[in-house]
N, C-alpha and C positions, 0 to 999 in steps of 0.2 A: 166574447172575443178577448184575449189575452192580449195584456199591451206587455208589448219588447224593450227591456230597457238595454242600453247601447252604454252606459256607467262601465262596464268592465269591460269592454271590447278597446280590443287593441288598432290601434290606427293603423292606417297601410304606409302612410309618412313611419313609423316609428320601424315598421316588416322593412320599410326599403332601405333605411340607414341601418339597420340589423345584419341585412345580405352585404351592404356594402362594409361594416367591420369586418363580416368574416373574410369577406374577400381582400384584402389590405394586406402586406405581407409581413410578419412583423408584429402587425396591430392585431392580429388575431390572435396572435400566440398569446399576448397577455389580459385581450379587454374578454375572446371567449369563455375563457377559467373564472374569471373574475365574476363575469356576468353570468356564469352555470349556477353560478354558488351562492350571490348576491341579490340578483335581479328581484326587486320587491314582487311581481309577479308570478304566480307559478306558471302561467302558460309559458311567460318569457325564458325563466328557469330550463321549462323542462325542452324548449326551443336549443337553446343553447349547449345543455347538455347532447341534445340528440347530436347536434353538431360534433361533439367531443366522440361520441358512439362513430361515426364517420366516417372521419381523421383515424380513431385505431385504425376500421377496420379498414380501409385504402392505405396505411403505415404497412400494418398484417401482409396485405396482400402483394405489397411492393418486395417487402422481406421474403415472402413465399417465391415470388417471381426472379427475386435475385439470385434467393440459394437455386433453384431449377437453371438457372441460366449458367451458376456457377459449376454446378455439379454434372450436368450436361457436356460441361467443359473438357470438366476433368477427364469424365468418362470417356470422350472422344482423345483426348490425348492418352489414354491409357490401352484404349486398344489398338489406336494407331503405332506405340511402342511396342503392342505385344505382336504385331503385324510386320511389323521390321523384324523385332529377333525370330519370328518364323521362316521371313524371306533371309533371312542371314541365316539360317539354320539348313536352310535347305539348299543354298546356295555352297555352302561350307562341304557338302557331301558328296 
């Protein structure tokens, strides 16, 4: 039988105060860079990083959502105009 060494395992004290910097508003911006790049660990590293993976892509997807929201916009205001000079065009005759 194989004995398990627990040397490199990471505590769940250390995962809980990890969740609670990212959560932090503020303290995430500077301590998760820090600690993507830093963290003596590579599990912790690559934790941290996944983190930064994220944040793009819910950044991404907010940008995505805004230009559709924008541009949505516009498109209804565009053919609501072209919708007036029709009724004014044909009203005019």
């Amino acid at each position: 039988m194989t004995k398990h060494n627990d040397a490199g395992d990471v505590s769940i004290g250390y995962w809980m105060m990890a969740l609670l910097i990212s959560w932090i508003p503020l303290v995430n911006l500077v301590a998760v860079p820090i600690l993507a790049f830093c963290a003596g660990d590579r599990t912790k590293r690559n934790f941290y990083r996944a983190l930064i993976v994220w944040f793009l892509v819910v950044v991404l997807l907010q940008i995505a959502l805004l230009l559709t929201g924008v541009l949505t916009g516009a498109l209804a205001g565009l053919l609501t105009m072209i919708l007036e000079q029709l009724k004014n065009m044909q009203a005019a005759q």
